[in-house]
VOROTI-460164 format. One record per residue (C-alpha): residue number from 1; residue in one letter; x, y, z. Coordinates in nm, 4 decimals, always signed. Layout:
<atoms>
atom i=NUM | aa=A | x=X | y=Y | z=Z
...
</atoms>
This chain:
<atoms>
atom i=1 | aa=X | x=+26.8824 | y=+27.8252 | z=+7.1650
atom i=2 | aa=X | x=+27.2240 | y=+27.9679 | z=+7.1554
atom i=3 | aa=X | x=+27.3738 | y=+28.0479 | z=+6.7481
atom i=4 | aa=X | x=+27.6625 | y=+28.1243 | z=+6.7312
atom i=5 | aa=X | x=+27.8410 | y=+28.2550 | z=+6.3934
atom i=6 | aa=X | x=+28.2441 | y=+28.2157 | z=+6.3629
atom i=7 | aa=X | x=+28.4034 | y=+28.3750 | z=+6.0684
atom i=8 | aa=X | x=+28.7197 | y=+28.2926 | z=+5.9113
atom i=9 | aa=X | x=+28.8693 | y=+28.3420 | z=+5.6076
atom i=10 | aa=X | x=+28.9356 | y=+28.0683 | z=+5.3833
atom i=11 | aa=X | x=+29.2890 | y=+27.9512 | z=+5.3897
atom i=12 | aa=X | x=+29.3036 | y=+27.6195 | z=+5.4427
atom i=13 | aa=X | x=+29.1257 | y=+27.5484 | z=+5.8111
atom i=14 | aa=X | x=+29.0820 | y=+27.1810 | z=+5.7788
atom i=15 | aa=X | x=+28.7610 | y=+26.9657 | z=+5.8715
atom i=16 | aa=X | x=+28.8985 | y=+26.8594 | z=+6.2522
atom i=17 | aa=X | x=+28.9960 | y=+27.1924 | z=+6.3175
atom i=18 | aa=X | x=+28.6406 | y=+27.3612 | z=+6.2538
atom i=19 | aa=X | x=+28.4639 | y=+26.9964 | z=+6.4270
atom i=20 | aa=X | x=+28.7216 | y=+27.1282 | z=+6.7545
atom i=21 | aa=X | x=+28.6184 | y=+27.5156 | z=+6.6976
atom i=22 | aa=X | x=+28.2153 | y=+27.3650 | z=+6.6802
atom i=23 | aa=X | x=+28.2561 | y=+27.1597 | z=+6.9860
atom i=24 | aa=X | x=+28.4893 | y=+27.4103 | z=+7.1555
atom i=25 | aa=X | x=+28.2493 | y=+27.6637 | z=+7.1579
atom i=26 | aa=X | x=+27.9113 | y=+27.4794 | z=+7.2508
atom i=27 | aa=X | x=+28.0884 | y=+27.3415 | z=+7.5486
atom i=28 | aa=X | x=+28.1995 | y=+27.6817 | z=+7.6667
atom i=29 | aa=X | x=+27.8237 | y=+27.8293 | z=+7.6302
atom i=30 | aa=X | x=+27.7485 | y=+27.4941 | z=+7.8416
atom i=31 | aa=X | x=+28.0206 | y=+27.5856 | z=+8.0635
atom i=32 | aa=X | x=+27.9869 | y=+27.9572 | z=+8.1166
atom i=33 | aa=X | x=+27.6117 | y=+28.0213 | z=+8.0009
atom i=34 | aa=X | x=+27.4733 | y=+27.6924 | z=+8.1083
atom i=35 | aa=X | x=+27.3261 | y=+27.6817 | z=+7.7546
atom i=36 | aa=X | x=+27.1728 | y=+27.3191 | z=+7.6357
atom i=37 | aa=X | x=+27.4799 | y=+27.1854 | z=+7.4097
atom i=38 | aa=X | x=+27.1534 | y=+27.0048 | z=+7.2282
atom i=39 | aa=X | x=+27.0409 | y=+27.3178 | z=+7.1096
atom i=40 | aa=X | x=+27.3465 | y=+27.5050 | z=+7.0231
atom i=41 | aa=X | x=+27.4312 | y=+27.6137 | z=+6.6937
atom i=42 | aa=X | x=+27.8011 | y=+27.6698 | z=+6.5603
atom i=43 | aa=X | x=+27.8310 | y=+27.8196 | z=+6.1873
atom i=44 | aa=X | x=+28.1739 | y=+27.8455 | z=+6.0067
atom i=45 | aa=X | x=+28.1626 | y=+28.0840 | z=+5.7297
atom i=46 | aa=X | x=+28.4814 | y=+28.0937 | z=+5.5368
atom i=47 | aa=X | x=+28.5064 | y=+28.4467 | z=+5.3478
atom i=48 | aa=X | x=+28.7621 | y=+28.5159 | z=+5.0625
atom i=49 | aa=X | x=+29.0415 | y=+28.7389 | z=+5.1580
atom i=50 | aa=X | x=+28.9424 | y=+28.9754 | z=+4.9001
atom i=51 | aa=X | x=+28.6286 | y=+29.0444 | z=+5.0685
atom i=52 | aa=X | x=+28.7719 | y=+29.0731 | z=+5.4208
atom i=53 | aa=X | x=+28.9167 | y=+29.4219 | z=+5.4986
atom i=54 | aa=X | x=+29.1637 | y=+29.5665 | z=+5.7862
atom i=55 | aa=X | x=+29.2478 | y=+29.9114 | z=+5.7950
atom i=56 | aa=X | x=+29.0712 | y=+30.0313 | z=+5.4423
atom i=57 | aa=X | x=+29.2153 | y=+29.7198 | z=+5.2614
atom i=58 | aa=X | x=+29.1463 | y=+29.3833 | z=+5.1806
atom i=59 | aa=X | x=+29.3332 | y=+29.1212 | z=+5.3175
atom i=60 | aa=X | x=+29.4444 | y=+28.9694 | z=+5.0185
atom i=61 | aa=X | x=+29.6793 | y=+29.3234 | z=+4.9691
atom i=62 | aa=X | x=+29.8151 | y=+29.3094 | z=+5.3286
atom i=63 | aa=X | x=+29.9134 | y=+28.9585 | z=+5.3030
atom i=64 | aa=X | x=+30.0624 | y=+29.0158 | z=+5.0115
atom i=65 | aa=X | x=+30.2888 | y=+29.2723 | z=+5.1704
atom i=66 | aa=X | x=+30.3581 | y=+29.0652 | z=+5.4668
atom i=67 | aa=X | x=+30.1035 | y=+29.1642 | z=+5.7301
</atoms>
């Protein structure tokens, strides 16, 4: 049984876009792996940009400087 965990952070990724990423990615493992897409597993976690860092600094601080 295939799991696979995306992370994102949370900025407005709306319901059909994370139902295409799900069945994007348990058709590829079907695809590629020829994994069962009856047993796959596809979890979104959404993380604040203040708790994702780049480079020794969140993400909330780069974005606000444009990067």
């Amino acid at each position: 049984m295939p799991f696979v965990n995306i992370k994102i952070t949370n900025e407005g990724v709306s319901a059909d876009q994370k139902a295409e990423l799900i069945k994007g990615v348990t058709d590829l493992l079907a695809t590629v792996l020829g994994k069962n897409p009856a047993t796959t597993v596809v979890v979104i976690e959404e993380v604040d940009t203040d708790n994702w860092g780049i480079g020794g600094e969140a993400v909330t601080k780069r974005r606000k400087r444009g990067q």
